[in-house]
N, C-alpha and C positions, 0 to 999 in steps of 0.2 A: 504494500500500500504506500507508494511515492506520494508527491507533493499535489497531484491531480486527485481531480472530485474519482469518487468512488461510486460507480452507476446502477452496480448489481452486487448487493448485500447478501441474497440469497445462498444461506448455509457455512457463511463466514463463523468463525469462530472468535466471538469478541468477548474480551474479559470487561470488566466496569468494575473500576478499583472504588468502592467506596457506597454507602449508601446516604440518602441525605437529598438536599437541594436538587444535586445536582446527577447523584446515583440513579435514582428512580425514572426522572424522565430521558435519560440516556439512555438505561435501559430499557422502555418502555418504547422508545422509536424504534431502536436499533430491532429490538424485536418484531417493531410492526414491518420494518423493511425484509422481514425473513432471517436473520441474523440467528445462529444459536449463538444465546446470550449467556455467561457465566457472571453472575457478580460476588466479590471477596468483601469482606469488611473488619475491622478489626474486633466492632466490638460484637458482642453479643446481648443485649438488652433488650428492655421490653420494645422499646421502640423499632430496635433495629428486628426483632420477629415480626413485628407489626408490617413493616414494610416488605421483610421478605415474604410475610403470606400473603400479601397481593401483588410481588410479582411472580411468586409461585404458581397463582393460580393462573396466571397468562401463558404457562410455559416454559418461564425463567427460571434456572436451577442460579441457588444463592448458597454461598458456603459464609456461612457468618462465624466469627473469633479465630480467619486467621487469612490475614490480608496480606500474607509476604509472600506464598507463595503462588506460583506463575501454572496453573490450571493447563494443562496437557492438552495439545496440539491448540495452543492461541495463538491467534495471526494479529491480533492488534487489541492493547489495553488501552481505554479509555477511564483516565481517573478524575477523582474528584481534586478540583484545585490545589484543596489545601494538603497535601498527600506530600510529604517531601520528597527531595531527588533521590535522597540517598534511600530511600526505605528497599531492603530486599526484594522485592517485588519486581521496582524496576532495573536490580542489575540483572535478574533473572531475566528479561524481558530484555535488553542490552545483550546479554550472551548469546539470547537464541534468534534476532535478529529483527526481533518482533517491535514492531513501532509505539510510542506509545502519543497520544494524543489526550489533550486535556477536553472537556464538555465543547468550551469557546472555539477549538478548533474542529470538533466533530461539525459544532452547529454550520462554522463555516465551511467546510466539504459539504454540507448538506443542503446551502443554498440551492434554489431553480432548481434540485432534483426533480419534483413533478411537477416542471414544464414551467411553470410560474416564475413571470420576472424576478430576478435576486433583489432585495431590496440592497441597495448602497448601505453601509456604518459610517456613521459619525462617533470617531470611538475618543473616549474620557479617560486618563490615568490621570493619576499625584497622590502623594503621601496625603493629601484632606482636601475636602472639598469635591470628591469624586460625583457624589449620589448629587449634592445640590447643583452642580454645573448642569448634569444628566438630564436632571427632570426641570433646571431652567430649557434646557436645550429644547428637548419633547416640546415644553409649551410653546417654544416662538414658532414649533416646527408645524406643532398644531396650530396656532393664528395664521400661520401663513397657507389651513388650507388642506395641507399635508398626511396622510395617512399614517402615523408614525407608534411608536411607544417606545418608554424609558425599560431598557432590559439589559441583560447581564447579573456583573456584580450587586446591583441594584434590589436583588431577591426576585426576578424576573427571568426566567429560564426561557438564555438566546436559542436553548432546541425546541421550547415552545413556540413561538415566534417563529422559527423557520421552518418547520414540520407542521405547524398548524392551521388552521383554517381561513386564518385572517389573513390578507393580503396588506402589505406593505408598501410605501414610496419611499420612507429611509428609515432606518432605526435609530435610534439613540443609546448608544453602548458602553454603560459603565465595566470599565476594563479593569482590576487588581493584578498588581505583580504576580502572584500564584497563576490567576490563570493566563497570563502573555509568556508565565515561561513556558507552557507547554502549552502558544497556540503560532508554532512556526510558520505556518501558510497564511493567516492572517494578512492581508491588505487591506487598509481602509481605505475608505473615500478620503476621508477627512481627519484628523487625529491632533488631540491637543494633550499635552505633560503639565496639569497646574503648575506645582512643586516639587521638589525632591528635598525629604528629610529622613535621617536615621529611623527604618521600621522596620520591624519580620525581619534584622539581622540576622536570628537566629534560625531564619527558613533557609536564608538566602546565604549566609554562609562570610559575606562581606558587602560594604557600601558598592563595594562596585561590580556585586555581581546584580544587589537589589537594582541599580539604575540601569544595569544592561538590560535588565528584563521586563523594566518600564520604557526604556528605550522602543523595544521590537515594535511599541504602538505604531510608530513613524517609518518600519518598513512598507516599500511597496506603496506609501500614501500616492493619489492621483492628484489632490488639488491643491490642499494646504497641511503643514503641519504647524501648529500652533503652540506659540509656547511662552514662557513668562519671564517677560523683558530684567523684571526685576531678582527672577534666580537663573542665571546662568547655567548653571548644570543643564536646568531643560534646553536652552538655546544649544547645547554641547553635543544633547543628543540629538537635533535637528543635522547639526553637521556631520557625524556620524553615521547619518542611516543613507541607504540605498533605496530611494524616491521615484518616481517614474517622469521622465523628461515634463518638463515644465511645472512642476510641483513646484509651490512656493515656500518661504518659511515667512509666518505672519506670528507678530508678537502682539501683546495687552501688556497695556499698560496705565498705572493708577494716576499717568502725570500724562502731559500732554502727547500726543502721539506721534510718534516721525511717520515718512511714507512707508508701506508695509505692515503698519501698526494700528490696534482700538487703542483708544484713552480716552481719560475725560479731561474735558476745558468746559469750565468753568461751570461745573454742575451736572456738564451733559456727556454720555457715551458718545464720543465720535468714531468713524472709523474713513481711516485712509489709506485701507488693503484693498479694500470692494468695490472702487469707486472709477473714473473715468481719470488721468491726468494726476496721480494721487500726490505727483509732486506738490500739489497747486491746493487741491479740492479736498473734502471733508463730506462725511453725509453725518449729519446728525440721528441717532440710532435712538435713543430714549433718554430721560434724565437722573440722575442719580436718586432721584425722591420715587422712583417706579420700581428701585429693588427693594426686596424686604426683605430679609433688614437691610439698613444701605451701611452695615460694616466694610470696614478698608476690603479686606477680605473675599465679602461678600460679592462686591461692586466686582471685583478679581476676575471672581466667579461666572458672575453674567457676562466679562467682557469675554471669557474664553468660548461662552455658551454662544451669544452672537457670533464670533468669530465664526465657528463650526460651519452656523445658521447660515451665513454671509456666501462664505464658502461654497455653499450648497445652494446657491440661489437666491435667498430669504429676500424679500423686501423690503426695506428700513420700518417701516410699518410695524410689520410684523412682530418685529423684536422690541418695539415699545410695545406690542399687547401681549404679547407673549411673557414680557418680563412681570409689566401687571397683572395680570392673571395668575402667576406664582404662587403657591402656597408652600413655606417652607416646612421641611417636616420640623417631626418635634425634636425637642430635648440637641436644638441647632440654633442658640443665642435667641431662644425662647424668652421671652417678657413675660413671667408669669405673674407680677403684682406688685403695686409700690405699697407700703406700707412705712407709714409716718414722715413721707418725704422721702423713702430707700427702694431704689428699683431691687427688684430681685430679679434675675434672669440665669435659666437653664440651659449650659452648655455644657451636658454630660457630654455628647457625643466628641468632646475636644481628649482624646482619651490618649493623647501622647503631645510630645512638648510642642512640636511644630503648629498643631492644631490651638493648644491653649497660647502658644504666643502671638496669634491670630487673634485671638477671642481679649484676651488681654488688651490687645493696642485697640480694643475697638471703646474704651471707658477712659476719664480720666484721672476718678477717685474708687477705688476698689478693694474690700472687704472679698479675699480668694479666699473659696473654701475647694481645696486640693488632696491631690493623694488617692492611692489605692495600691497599685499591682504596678510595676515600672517596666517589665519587658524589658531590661538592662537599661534604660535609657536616665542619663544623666542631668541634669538642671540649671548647671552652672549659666548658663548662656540664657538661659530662660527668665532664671531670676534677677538675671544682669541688666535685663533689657528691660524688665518691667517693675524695677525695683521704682521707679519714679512712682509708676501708678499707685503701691498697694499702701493705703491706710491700713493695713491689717490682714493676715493670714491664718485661716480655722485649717486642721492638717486633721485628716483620718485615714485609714485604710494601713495597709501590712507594708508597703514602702514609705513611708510617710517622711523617717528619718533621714531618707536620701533630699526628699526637698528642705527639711528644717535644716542640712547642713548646709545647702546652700545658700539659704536666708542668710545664715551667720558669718558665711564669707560674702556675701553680694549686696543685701537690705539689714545689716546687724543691728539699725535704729529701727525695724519695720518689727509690731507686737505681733506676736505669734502662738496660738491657744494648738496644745499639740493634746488631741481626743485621742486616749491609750484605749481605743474600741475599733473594734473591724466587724460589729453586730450591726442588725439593720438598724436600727437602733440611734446610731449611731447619728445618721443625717440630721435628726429632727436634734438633738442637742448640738450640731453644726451650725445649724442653722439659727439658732437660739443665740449659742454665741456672736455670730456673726452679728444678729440685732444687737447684742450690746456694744459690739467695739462700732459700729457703723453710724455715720451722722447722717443727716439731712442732706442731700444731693451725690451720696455715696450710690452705688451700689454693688450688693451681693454676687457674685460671680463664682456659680459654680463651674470651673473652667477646671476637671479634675489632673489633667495632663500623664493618667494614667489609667488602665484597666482597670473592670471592676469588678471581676469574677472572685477578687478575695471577698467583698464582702454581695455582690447583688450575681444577679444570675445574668443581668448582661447591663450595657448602659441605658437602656430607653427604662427598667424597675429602677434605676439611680437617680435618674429626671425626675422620674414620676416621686419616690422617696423625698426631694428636693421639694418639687411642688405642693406634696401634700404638708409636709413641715412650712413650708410659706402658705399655705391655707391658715392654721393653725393659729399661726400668730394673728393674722386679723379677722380671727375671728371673736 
């Protein structure tokens, strides 16, 4: 199975490493294409019975608690993203010459197979901001008309979407490193790199094997590759990749734009990539007051989402209604209430430093309530940059210590309430705290810059934890 689409599935023998998101409905096509399907899995649990006894009943033999080994006479593994490189599985699968493919590149071999136009990808990578660019993008895609949906990483299964009933004009593709490293055939339409910051090190083995694998977005691109003026690395990976003659490289940016480039002047998205004479000319695209929220960040966000849009046609139009029409999700610099003159706002979802130093520069008196699970990831730089902002820091969770040392080397005048709890518990006296150190034009900023599986079951129960203790109080 080379790098071309695969046209008759019929009696292949495919393995599907993993069950989950992305297990099931791989399995589930692969099947319906005639495929004998094996799936592995590590675990063995209720859930994971649950799932093998309906793909049991389709057919699908499932060998659940023990995913390393490589199922006799397989001609091609399909795993589930998050699957490391190294797991036995796939050297078994390496030695015997057998290919292996991640979901995101099954779905892509799977385009137009019944005869149906391929719809084009506009594809999303970066260390944050992946899901909100995504579903900015889907909307302006949809104002302008467009037959589209936000899928992928997104929790939208791209083998849904191309196997399924609905007919497409272009997708909107949230991409993660996991799955761009095992989706080699991959060519977008279009493809933008927010940011690049230390994440999933420990998947990837080093910085610079993580950015080669957010890289792959920009192979093969046909129109633009889009990237962020203001972190260099994405520009790095632009010149690096292997593009299709006349592909351009178009950057965003938060300050005025040169030609080639979105920015804002003077309140407003312009762009000077899309335009006729761009030395000269400007289109004005929508106003900073039509993002929600209009954080530094955020604004980032929509200029990369436009760009995509621009790319692919869009109308200036479009991308003012498109941007309006936005509803951000939750527990994403969430406004959940002022209480006594004190915003409180929920940005669980800031769950590593890059992300909470975004969320940070976006206040300019703030009471952070931080901490959880660090993923190795260190602070110094984090607390260096925003030591101006914090009136005050409430610290919880099982890493906590790693940020209160850097307090004391970076903010050592900044008061710091260190909660000895990692119980759920835990938030509603976070937060309690936080009302007392916190004044009048402050605000509360849960920006936690780390995981939260020590104390919640993931970050949207940490929001929610967050919000209900700011109910509380005014009530």
């Amino acid at each position: 199975m080379g790098s071309g689409q695969v046209t008759d599935w019929q009696g292949k023998n495919v393995t599907v490493a993993g069950l989950g998101v992305s297990g099931v409905p791989a399995a589930k096509v692969l099947h319906g294409l005639g495929a004998h399907v094996t799936v592995v899995n590590d675990g063995d649990d209720a859930r994971a019975r649950e799932q093998a006894a309906e793909l049991e009943a389709l057919g699908v033999t499932v060998r659940l608690g023990d995913g390393d080994t490589l199922p006799d006479g397989a001609e091609l593994v399909v795993t589930a993203p998050g699957w490391k490189p190294d797991k036995p599985l796939f050297a078994a699968a390496h030695e015997a010459g057998v290919p292996v493919w991640g979901d995101v590149e099954l779905a892509w071999r799977l385009r137009g197979l019944d005869g149906r136009r391929a719809a084009p990808w506009l594809c999303v990578t970066g260390t944050n901001g992946k899901t909100t660019t995504t579903r900015m993008l889907a909307s302006i895609l949809e104002a302008a008309g467009l037959r589209t949906a936000a899928v992928g990483n997104i929790g939208v299964s791209l083998l849904d979407a191309v196997a399924g009933n609905e007919e497409y004009d272009v997708l909107a593709v949230e991409l993660s490193s996991y799955q761009l490293h095992w989706a080699p055939s991959l060519r977008a339409h279009s493809a933008a790199v927010l940011n690049l910051a230390p994440d999933h090190l420990d998947w990837h083995g080093s910085m610079e094997a993580y950015a080669k694998d957010k890289g792959r977005v920009y192979e093969g691109n046909q129109v633009a590759c889009v990237y962020n003026v203001a972190d260099k690395a994405t520009e790095d990976l632009v010149r690096a990749a292997d593009v299709e003659e006349g592909c351009r490289a178009v950057g965003f940016t938060l300050g005025a734009p040169a030609p080639s480039q979105l920015g804002v002047v003077d309140g407003i998205l312009v762009d000077r990539a899309f335009v006729e004479n761009r030395q000269r000319n400007a289109q004005e695209l929508a106003e900073v007051a039509d993002v929600d929220p209009p954080a530094p960040h955020n604004i980032a966000n929509a200029l990369a989402a436009a760009a995509l849009a621009r790319a692919f046609g869009v109308p200036a139009r479009a991308v003012r209604d498109g941007l309006r029409a936005f509803t951000p999700d939750a527990h994403r610099i969430a406004h959940v209430a002022d209480v006594d003159g004190v915003a409180y706002v929920d940005d669980s979802k800031a769950t590593n430093t890059h992300a909470a130093q975004a969320s940070l520069a976006s206040y300019p008196s703030i009471v952070w309530i931080a901490g959880g699970l660090a993923k190795g990831a260190t602070f110094d730089e984090l607390v260096a940059e925003s030591a101006a902002r914090l009136r005050a820091v409430v610290l919880i969770g099982a890493d906590r210590a790693l940020i209160r040392e850097a307090l004391a080397r970076h903010a050592p005048e900044v008061p710091v309430v260190d909660l000895d709890r990692t119980d759920t518990g835990a938030m509603l006296a976070a937060v309690q705290e936080a009302r007392r150190l916190a004044a009048a034009g402050d605000t509360v900023l849960l920006a936690p810059a780390c995981a939260s599986m020590d104390m919640f079951v993931n970050y949207n129960q940490r929001g929610d934890a967050f919000a209900q203790a700011v109910r509380e109080l005014g009530a």
